[in-house]
C-alpha positions in Angstrom: 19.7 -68.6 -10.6 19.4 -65.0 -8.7 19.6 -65.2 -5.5 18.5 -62.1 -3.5 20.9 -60.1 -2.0 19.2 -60.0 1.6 20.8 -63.7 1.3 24.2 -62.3 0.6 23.7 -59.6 3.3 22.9 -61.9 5.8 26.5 -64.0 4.7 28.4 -60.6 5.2 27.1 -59.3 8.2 27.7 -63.0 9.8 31.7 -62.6 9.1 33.2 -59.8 11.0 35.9 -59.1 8.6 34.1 -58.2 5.7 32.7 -55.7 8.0 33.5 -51.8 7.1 32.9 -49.9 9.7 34.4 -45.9 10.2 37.8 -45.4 8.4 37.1 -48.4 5.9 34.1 -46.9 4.0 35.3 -45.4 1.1 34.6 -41.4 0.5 32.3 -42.0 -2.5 29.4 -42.8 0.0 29.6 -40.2 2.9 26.7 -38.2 3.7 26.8 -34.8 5.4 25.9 -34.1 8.8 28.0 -31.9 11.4 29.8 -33.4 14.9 27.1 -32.9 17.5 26.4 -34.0 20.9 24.2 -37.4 21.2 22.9 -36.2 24.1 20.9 -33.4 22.5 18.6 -32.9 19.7 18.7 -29.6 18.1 20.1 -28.2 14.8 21.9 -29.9 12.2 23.6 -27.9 9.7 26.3 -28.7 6.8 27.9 -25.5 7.4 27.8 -21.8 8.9 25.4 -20.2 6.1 23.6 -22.9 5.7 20.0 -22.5 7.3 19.0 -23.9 10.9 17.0 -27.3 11.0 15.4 -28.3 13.5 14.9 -31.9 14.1 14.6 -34.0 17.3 17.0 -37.0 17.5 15.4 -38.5 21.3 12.4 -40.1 19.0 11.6 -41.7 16.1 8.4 -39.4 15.8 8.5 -36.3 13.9 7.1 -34.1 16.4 9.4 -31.7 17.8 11.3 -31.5 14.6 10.7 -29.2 11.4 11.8 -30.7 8.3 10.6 -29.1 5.2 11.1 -31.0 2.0 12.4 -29.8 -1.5 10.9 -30.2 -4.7 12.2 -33.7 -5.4 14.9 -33.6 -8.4 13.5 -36.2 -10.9 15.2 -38.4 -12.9 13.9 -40.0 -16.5 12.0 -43.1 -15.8 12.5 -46.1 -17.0 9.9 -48.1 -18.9 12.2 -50.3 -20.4 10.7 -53.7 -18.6 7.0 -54.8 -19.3 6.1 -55.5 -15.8 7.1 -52.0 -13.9 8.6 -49.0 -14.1 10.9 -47.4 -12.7 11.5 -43.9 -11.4 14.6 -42.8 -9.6 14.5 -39.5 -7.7 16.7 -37.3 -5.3 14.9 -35.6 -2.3 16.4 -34.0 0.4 14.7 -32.0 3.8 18.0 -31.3 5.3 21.2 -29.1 4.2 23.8 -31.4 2.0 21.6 -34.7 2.9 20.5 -35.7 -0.6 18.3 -39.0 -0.2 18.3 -40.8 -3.3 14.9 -43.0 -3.7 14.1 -46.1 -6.3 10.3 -46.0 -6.9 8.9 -49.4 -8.9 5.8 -49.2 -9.9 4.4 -52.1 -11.6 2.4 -51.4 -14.9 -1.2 -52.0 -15.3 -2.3 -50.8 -12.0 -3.3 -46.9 -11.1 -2.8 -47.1 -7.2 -0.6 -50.0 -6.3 0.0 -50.8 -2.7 3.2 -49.7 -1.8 6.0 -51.5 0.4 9.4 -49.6 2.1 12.7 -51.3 1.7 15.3 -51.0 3.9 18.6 -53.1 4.4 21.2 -53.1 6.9 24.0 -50.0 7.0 26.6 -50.4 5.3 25.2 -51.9 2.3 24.1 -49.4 -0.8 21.6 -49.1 -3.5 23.3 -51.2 -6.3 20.5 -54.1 -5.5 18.0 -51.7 -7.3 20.2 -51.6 -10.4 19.1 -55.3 -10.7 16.3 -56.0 -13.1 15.6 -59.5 -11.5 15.7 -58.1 -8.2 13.0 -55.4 -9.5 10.8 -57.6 -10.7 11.0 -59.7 -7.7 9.7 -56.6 -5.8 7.1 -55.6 -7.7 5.3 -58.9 -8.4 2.1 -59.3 -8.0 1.1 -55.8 -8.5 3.1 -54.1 -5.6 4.2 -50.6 -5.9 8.4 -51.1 -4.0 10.3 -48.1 -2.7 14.1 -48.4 -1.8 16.4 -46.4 -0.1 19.3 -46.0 2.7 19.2 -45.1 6.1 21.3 -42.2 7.3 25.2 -42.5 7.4 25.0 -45.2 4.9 25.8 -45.9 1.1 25.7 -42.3 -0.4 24.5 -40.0 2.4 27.6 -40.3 4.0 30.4 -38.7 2.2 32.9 -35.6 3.2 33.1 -32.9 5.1 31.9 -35.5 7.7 34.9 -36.8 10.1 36.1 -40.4 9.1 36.1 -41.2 12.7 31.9 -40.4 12.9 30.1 -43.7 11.9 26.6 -45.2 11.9 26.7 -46.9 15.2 28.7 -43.8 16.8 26.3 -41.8 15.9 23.6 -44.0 16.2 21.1 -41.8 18.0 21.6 -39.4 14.7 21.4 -42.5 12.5 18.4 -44.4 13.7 15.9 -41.2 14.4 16.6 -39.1 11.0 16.2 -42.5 9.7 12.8 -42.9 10.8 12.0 -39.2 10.5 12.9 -40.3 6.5 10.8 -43.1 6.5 7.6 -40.8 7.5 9.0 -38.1 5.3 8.8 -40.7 2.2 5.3 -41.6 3.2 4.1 -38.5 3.2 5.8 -37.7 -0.2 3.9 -40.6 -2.0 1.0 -40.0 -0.2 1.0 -36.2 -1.4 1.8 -37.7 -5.1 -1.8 -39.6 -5.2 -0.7 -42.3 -7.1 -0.5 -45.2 -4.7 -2.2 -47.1 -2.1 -1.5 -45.6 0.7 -4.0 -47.3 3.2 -1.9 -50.3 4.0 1.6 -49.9 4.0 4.2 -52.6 4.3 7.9 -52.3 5.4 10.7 -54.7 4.8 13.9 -54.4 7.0 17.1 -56.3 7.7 19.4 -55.7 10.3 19.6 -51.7 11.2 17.3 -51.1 8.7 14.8 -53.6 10.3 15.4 -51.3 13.7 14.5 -48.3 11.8 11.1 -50.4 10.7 10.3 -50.9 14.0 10.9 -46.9 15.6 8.8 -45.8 12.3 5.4 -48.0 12.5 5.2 -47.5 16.0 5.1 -43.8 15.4 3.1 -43.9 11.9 0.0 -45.6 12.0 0.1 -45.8 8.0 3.0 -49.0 8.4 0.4 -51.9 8.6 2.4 -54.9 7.7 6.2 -55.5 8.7 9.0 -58.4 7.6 12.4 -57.9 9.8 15.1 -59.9 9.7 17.8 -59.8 11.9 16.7 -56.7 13.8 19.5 -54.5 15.9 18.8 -53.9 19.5 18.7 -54.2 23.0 21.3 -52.0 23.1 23.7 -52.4 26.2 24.2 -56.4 25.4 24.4 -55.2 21.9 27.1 -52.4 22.2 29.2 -55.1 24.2 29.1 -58.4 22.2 28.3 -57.0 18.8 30.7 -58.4 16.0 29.9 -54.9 14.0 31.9 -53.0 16.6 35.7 -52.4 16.4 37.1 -53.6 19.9 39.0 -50.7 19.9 36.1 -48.4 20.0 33.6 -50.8 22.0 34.3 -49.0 25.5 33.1 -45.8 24.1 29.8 -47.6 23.3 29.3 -49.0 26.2 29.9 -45.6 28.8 26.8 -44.7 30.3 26.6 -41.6 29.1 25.8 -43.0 25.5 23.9 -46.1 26.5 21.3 -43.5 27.8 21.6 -41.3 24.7 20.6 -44.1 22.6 17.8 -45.6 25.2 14.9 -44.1 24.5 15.3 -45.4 20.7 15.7 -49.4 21.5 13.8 -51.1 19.3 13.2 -53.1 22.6 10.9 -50.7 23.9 8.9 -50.1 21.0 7.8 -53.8 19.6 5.2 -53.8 22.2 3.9 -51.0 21.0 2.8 -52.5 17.3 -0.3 -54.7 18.7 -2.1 -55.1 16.1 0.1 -55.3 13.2 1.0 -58.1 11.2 5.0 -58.6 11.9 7.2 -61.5 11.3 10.4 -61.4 12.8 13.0 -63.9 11.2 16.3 -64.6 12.9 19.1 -66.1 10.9 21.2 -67.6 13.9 24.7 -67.5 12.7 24.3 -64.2 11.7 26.7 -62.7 14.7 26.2 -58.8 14.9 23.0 -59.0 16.9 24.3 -61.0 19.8 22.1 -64.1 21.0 21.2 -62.4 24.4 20.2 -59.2 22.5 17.9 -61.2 19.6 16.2 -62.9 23.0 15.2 -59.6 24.4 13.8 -58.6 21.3 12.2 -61.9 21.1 10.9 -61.4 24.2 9.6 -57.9 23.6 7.1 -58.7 20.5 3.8 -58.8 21.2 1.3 -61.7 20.5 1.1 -60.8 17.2 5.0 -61.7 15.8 4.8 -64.6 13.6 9.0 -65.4 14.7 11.0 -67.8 12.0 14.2 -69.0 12.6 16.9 -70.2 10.2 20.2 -72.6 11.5 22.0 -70.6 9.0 22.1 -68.1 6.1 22.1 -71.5 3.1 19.1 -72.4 5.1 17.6 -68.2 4.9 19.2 -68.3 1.2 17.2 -71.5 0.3 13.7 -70.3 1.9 14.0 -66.4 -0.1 15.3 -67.6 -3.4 13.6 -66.7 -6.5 11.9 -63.7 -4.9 9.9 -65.8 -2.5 10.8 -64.2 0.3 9.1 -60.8 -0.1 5.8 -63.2 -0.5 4.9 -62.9 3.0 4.4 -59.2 3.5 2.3 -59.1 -0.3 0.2 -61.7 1.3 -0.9 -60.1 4.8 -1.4 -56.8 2.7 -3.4 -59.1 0.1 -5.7 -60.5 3.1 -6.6 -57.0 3.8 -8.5 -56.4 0.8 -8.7 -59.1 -1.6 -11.1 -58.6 -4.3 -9.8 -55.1 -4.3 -6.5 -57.0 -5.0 -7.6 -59.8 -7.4 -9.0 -57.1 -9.7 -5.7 -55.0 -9.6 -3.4 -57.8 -10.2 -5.8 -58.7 -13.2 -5.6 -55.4 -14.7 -1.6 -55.8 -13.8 -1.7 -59.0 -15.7 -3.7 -57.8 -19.0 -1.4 -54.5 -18.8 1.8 -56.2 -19.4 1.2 -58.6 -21.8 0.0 -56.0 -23.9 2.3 -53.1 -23.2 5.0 -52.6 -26.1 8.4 -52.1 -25.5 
């Protein structure tokens, strides 16, 4: 049996020594970015000649910065499984910040609805390398996108310091990794292939943060699933199991609490009124601390459907088989469903008949 790898996720990020924070990420997946001061947004460039960027790091929103996208660098796709295809491309809006992004698209259906992935820093891409793991995304006729956040997996690689990390520069991490988020959005949406009127988003941990900052900025994220969600960030930056004890009393100085403040994921759930949101909490998952997970808890509106698990063989049972991304395909379903029921019959005749 395959069992998803948001179950295996949840296992590592629960054991503190299988952690691999700063020095123990290997060079292979660094990503580019130059020293700068939290404090400030401004200009990120990879070196001297390279040209300015502007790009705000105080929000998740993309006003304030310019980021002007490439033309994506497009791989061959893939059409080897009956049920979906899938498309692997490199785009990149910032000097020596190459994004790389798995697009499945299930056959059969002209404009699928389309749902974000996003897992937890420091885990990669190699889950999209799994064919059962594809399939599980894109049944039922949904359109999946995967990718990683910002310092993570293979945007974070040399000339950057070993010493700069995702949660050191966090401000950097989580607003360039919303800024992404919108940046993908409009890329599909510019494409005209998908559904673009009800977009879903599925997060764990940091990446689940990074959900929250970009709906509550982009009005196109309708439908949400986070697990484990980072935040509440001065309980966070002290009792975290993520965070090196040696380097915990930089994280918890003043000076950065406040640089990473106004992007607490705290302060924007109550913003997403409206949405449809469920919030699951794996409780022996340790690197949000419990009085961090109940300030989040507390700061989701009405509208959080909230699911607790004892454990991660409890999470692992309940997502097994591909059942866990269910929920999300089902509020997006209830939005329009005989628009639905006639795609996913099309999606059904397609496949049987497609040839290899």
């Amino acid at each position: 049996m395959f069992l998803l790898g948001s179950a295996l996720l949840c296992a590592q990020e629960a054991d503190p020594s299988k952690q691999a924070p700063t020095a123990n990420i290997s060079n292979q997946s660094r990503a580019v970015s130059p020293t700068k001061d939290l404090t400030n947004a401004g200009d990120i460039l990879s070196s001297s000649l390279t040209p300015k960027v502007v790009e705000d790091w105080s929000t998740p929103s993309l006003k304030g910065s310019e980021l002007v996208p490439t033309e994506p660098i497009e791989g061959d796709i893939d059409h080897a499984d009956p049920a979906y295809d899938l498309e692997y491309l490199r785009m990149q809006w910032r000097p020596a910040d190459d994004i790389d992004l798995y697009i499945m698209k299930p056959t059969g259906i002209a404009k699928p609805p389309v749902i974000l992935y996003l897992y937890s820093y420091p885990y990669d891409n190699d889950r999209y390398q799994n064919g059962d793991f594809r399939r599980f995304l894109t049944k039922r006729g949904f359109a999946a996108v995967g990718f990683v956040s910002a310092l993570t997996g293979q945007r974070y690689h040399s000339p950057r310091p070993m010493k700069e990390w995702f949660v050191s520069q966090l401000s950097e991490s989580l607003a360039t990794s919303a800024h992404d988020v919108q940046m993908i959005l409009n890329y599909l949406a510019k494409r005209g292939d998908f559904d673009m009127s009800d977009v879903g988003m599925y997060g764990e941990g940091s990446g689940a943060s990074i959900a929250i900052l970009a709906a509550a900025v982009d009005p196109r994220i309708k439908s949400l699933d986070l697990v484990n969600p980072w935040g509440d960030w001065p309980d966070w930056m002290a009792k975290s199991t993520l965070i090196p004890e040696n380097e915990r009393p930089d994280f918890v100085k003043p000076e950065f609490l406040s640089s990473i403040a106004p992007l607490d994921p705290v302060e924007w759930l109550p913003k997403l009124k409206g949405r449809k949101i469920r919030l699951q909490e794996v409780e022996d998952v340790t690197v949000t601390p419990d009085e961090a997970r109940k300030k989040i808890e507390a700061a989701t509106p009405p509208n959080v459907e909230i699911t607790h698990y004892d454990d991660t063989k409890a999470f692992a049972r309940t997502i097994s088989l591909g059942v866990g991304f269910d929920w999300i395909k089902l509020q997006m379903q209830m939005s329009k469903p005989q628009e639905y029921q006639a795609e996913r019959q099309r999606r059904t005749t397609g496949s049987s008949e497609r040839k290899r």
